[in-house]
C-alpha positions in Angstrom: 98.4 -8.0 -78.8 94.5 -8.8 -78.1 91.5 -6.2 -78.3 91.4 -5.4 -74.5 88.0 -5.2 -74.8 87.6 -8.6 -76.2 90.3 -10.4 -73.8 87.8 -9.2 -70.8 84.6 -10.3 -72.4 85.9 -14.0 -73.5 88.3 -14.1 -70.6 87.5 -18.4 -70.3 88.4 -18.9 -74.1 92.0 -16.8 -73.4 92.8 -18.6 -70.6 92.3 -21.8 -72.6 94.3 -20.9 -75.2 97.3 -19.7 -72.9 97.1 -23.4 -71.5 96.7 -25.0 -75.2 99.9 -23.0 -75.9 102.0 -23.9 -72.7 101.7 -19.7 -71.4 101.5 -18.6 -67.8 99.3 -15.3 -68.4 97.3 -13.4 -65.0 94.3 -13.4 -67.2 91.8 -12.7 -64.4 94.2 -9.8 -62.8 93.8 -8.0 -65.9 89.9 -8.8 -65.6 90.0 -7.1 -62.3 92.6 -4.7 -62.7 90.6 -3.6 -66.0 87.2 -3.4 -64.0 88.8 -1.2 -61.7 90.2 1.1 -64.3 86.6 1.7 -65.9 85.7 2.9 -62.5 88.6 5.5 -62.2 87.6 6.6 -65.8 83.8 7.0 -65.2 85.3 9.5 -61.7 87.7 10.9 -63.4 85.0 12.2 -66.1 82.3 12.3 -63.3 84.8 15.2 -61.3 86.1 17.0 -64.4 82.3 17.6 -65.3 81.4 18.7 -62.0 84.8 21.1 -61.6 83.9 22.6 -65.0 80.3 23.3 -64.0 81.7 25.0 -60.5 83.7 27.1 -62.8 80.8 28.0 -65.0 79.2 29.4 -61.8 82.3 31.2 -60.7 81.6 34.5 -62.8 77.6 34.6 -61.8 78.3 34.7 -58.2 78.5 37.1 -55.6 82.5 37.7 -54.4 81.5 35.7 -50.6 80.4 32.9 -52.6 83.2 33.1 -55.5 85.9 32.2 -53.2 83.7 29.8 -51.8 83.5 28.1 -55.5 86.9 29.0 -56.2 88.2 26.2 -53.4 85.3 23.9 -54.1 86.4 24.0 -57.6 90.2 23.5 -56.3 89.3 20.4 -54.8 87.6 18.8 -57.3 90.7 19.5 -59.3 92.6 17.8 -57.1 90.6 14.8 -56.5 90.3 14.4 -60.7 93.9 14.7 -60.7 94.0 12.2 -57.8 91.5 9.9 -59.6 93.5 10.8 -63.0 97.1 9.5 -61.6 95.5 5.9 -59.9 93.8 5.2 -63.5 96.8 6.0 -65.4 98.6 3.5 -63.1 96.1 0.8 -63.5 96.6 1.3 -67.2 100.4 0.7 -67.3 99.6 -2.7 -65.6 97.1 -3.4 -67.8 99.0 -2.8 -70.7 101.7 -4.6 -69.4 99.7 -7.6 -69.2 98.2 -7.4 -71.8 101.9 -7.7 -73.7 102.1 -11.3 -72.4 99.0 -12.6 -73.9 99.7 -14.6 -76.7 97.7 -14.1 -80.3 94.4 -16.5 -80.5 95.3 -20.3 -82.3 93.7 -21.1 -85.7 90.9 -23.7 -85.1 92.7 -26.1 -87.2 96.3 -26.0 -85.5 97.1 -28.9 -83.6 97.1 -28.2 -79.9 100.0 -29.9 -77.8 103.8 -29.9 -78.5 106.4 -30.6 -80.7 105.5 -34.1 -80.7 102.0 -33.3 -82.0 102.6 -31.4 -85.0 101.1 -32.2 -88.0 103.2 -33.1 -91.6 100.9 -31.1 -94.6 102.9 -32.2 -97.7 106.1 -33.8 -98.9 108.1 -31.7 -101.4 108.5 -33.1 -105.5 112.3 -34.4 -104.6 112.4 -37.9 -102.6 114.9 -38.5 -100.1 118.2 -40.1 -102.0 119.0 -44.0 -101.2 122.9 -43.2 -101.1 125.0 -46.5 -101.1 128.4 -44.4 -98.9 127.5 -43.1 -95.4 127.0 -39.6 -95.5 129.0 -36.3 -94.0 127.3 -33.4 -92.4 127.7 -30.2 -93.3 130.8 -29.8 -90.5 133.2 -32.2 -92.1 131.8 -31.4 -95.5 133.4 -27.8 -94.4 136.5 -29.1 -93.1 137.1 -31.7 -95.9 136.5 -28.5 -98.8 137.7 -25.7 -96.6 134.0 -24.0 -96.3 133.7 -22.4 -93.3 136.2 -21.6 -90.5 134.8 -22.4 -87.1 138.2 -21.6 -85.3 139.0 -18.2 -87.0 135.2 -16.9 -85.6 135.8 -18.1 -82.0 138.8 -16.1 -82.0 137.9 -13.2 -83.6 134.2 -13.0 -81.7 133.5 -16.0 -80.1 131.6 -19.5 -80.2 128.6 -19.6 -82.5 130.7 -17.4 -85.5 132.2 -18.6 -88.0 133.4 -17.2 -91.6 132.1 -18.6 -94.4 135.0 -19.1 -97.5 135.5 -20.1 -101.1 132.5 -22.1 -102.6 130.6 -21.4 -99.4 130.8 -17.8 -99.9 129.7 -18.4 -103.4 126.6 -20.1 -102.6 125.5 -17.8 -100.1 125.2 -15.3 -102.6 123.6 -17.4 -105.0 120.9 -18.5 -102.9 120.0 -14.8 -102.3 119.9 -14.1 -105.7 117.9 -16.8 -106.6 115.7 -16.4 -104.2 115.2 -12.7 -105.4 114.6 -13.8 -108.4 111.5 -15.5 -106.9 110.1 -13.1 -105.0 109.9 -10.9 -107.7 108.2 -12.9 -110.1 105.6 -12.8 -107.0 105.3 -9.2 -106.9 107.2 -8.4 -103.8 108.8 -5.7 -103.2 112.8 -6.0 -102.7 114.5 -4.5 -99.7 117.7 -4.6 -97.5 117.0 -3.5 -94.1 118.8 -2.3 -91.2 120.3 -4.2 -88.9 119.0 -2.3 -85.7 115.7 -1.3 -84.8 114.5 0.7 -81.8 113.0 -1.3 -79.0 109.4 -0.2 -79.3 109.5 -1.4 -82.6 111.0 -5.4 -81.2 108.3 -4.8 -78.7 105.4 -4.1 -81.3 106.4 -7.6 -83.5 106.4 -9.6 -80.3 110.4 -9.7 -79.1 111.1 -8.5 -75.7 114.7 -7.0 -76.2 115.7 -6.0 -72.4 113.7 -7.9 -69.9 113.9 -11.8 -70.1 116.7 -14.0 -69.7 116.2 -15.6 -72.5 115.7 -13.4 -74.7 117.2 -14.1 -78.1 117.9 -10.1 -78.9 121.2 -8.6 -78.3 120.8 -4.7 -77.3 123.0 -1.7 -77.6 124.0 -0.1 -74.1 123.0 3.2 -73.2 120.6 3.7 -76.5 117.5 2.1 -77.1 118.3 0.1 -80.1 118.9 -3.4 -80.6 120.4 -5.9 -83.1 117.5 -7.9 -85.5 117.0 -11.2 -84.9 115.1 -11.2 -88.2 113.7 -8.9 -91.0 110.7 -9.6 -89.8 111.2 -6.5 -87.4 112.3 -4.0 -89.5 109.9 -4.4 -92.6 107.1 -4.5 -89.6 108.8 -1.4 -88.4 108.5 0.1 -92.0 104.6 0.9 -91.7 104.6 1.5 -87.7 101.7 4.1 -86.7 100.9 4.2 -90.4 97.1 4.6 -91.9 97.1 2.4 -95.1 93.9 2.6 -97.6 92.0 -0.6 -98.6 93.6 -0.3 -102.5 97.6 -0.5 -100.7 96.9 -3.7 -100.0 97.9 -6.5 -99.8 101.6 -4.9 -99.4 104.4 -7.5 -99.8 107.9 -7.0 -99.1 110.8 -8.8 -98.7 114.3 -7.8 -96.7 117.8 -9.4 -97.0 119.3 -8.4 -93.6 122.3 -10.0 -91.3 120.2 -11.7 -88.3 121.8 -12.1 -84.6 120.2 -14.1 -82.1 121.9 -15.1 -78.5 120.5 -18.1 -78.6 119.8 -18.5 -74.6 118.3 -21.5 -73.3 119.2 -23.5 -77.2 121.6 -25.3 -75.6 121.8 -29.1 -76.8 119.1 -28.3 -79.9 121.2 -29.2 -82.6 124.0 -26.7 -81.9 126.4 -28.0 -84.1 127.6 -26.2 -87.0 126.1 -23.4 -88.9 122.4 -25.0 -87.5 121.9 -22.9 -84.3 124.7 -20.0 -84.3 124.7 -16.0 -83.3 124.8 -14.5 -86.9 123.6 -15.4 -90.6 122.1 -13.8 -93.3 118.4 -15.0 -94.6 115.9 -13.3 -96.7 112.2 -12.6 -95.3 108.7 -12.1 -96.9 106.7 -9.8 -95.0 102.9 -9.2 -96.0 100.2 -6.5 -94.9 96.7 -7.7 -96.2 93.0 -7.1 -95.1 91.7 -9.4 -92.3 89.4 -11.8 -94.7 92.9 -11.5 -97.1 95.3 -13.5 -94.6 94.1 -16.6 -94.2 94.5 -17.4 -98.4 98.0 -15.3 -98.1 99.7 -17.7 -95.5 99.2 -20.6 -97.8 101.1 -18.2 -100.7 104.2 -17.8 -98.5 103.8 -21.4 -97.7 103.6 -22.2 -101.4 106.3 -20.1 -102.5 109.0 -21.3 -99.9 108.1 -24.9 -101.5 108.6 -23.6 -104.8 112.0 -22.1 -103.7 113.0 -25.6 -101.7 111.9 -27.7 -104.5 113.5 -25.5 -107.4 116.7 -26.7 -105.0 116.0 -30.1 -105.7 116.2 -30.6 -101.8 113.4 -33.4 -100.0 111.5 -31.8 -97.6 108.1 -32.1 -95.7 105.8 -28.8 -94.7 104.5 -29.7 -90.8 101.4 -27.5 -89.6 102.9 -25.8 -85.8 101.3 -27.7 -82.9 99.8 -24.8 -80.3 102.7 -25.2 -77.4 105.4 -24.8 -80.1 103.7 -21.2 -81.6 105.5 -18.2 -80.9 103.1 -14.9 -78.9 102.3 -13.4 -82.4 101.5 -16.4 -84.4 98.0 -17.7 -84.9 99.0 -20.5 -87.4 102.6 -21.6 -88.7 103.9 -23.6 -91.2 107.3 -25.2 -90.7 109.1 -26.3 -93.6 111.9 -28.9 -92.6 114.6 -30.5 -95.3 115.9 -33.5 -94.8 119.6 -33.5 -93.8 121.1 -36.9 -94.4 124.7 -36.2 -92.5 122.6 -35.6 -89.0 122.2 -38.4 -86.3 125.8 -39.7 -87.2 124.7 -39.8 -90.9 121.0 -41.5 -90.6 119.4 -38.2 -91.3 117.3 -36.2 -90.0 114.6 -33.2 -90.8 116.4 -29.9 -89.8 113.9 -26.9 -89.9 115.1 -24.1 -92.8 112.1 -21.9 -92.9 108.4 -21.2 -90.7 105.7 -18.9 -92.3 103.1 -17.4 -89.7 99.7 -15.5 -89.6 100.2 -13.0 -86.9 97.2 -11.5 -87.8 96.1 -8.1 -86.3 98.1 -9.1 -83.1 101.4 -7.5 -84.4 99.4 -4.1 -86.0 97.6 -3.9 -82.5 101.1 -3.0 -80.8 102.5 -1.1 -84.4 99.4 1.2 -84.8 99.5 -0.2 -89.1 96.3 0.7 -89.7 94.0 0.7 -93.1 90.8 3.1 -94.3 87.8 1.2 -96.2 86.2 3.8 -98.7 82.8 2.9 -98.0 83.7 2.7 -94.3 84.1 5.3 -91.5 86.7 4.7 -89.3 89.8 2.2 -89.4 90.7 -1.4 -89.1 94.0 -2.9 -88.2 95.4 -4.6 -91.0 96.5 -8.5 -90.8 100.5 -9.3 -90.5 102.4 -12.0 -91.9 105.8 -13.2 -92.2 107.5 -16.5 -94.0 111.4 -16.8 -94.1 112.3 -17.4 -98.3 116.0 -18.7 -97.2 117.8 -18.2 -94.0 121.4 -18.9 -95.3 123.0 -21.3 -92.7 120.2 -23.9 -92.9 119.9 -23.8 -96.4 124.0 -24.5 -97.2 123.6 -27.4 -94.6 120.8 -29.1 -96.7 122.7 -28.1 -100.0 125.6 -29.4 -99.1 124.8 -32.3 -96.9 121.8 -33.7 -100.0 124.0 -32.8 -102.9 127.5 -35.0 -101.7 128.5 -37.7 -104.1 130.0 -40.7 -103.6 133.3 -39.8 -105.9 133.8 -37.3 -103.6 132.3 -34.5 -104.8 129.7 -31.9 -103.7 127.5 -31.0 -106.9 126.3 -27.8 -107.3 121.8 -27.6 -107.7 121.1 -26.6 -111.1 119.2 -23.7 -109.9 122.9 -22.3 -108.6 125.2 -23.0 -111.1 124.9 -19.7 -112.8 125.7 -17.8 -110.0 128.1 -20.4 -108.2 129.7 -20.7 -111.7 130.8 -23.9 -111.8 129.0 -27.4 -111.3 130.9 -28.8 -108.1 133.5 -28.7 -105.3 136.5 -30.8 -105.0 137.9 -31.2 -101.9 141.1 -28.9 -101.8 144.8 -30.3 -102.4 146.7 -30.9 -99.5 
């Protein structure tokens, strides 16, 4: 969330950004409501001193005047409780408030909506000219017996699915090679849990219980709730932490499961493995000094090129227009591939991966704090999150770019060792 402090003394410029980023916030309430709370603080204070200075006087007086003191001093008690209780109030609406303000936008983001993003860079592999019109990624399944879309309704329900043969295969190469990636880049490897407690949802930005819309899926009668990413957890990992200045930058990655409800997607691309309840992906995560973040989101940027382009897969990087920017985010990347079975085989770009600067928005809310040596007190460090490979997206590009027209689906170089063989042929009948 925003500095308090800093939302009340620029409150113009944050209600300009809410409206650049499409957000209903009560800005001036929390102007006012704020105001107000300053007052009860400064009585609050103003009574305890005088109640403690009654007391002083309690032992010097005479006993007619004691008890006299002794109720005064009761009083003021009361009121400073009184006073205590209607600040403590005002600061639970504040604070709630202030939850809904989104993060500041990078000067350079495009402001408007999903129309107005703006394309950064093409990746090294052009988009193939292919003389047969090609499948997506659904009858590519069905024709090579890849994923089972029945056999998940009835076991859970629409959106599952189980993945089978090759495409079990390839999900585990992709997390490999992706590991293999990361760790050239100095991250730290990780699985995470699948659950975190709600404060911790709450401090990355997710709202688990009180929209909905929301995307999380909750455990009754406990306050945990499934991860919609590993964003959460390795967030989680450093909550109400102090860091020192020579820990950073600290970079992490997570393989985790990820479960989303998906409410309100209906009728954006839903078909398939595109937009469904559960899948697997592998996240970067990033702690880093303020002037440190900035330089860092072009590194996760960079590096989910390199993984996309080491897949021989076309692709174009678009800089996150302001509407389309989720609470946390200051800028995002998207990178989307090009999918040439979508829009009845014409293609289409299909997002696989985002990258955002959350800043200190996210740290704010997590208490991740760092110590300078040459500094009293603390700063709150700068957050930052990029998805290497969220499974389900990336089979559909693999599988919908690399189709042949014998009939085959060949398997990305960058694969084959752990896929162990060069392509699928559709299964005897």
């Amino acid at each position: 969330m925003l500095d308090r402090k800093f939302i009340v003394e620029n409150a113009d410029k944050i209600i300009k950004n809410c409206t650049d980023r499409g957000v209903t916030c009560d800005v001036p309430r929390l102007v006012d409501l704020e105001t107000h709370r300053r007052r009860c603080l400064t009585q609050v204070e103003e009574l305890n001193r005088q109640a403690n200075d009654t007391a002083k006087q309690i032992g010097k007086a005479d006993p007619a005047t004691r008890e006299t003191l002794k109720e005064e001093g009761r009083k003021l008690r009361d009121l400073k409780d009184q006073a205590q209780a209607e600040h403590d109030r005002l600061e639970t609406q504040i604070h709630a408030l202030q939850l809904t303000i989104p993060n500041l936008t990078h000067p350079a983001a495009p402001i408007g909506g999903e129309h107005d993003a703006a394309e950064v860079k093409r990746g090294i592999t052009p988009i193939r000219k292919l003389d047969f019109k090609p499948l997506d990624h659904v009858e590519l399944a069905e024709k090579y017996d890849l994923i089972d879309f029945e056999a998940g309704s009835r076991t859970t329900g629409h959106g599952f699915y189980f993945l089978k043969n090759e495409a079990v295969l390839i999900e585990l190469a992709l997390q490999r090679y992706v590991l293999d990636i990361l760790m050239r880049h100095g991250f730290t490897i990780t699985t995470t849990p699948d659950l975190a407690r709600d404060e911790i949802l709450i401090g990355i930005g997710f709202n688990p219980r009180g929209s909905a819309e929301t995307q999380i899926y909750s455990i009754e009668n406990s306050d945990l709730s499934l991860v919609g990413t590993a964003e959460i957890t390795l967030g989680g990992m450093y909550s109400k932490q102090l860091l020192t200045e020579e820990q950073l930058p600290i970079k992490l990655c997570g393989i985790s499961h990820c479960f989303r409800t998906e409410a309100g997607a209906h009728g954006k691309a839903t078909r398939g493995i595109y937009r469904v309840h559960q899948f697997t992906k592998v996240e970067m995560f990033a702690f880093t000094a303020p002037e440190e973040s900035d330089a860092t989101l072009e590194q996760l940027m960079a590096i989910e090129c390199e993984i996309f382009d080491g897949l021989g897969i076309p692709y174009r990087v678009i800089d996150t227009a302001s509407g389309d920017l989720g609470g946390p985010a200051y800028r995002k990347y998207d990178l989307e591939a090009w999918m040439p079975g979508r829009n009845n085989g014409q293609g289409e770009w299909g997002e696989v991966t985002s990258t955002s600067n959350c800043t200190d928005y996210q740290s704010r809310r997590l208490d991740v704090r760092y110590k300078k040596k040459t500094e009293k007190g603390t700063h709150f460090v700068h957050t930052l999150n990029g998805t290497a490979v969220a499974i389900s997206r990336a089979m559909i590009a693999v599988l919908e770019n690399y189709q042949q027209a014998d009939g085959t689906i060949a398997i990305p170089d960058a694969l084959r060792t752990w896929v162990g063989k060069d392509r699928i042929v559709p299964r005897a009948q």
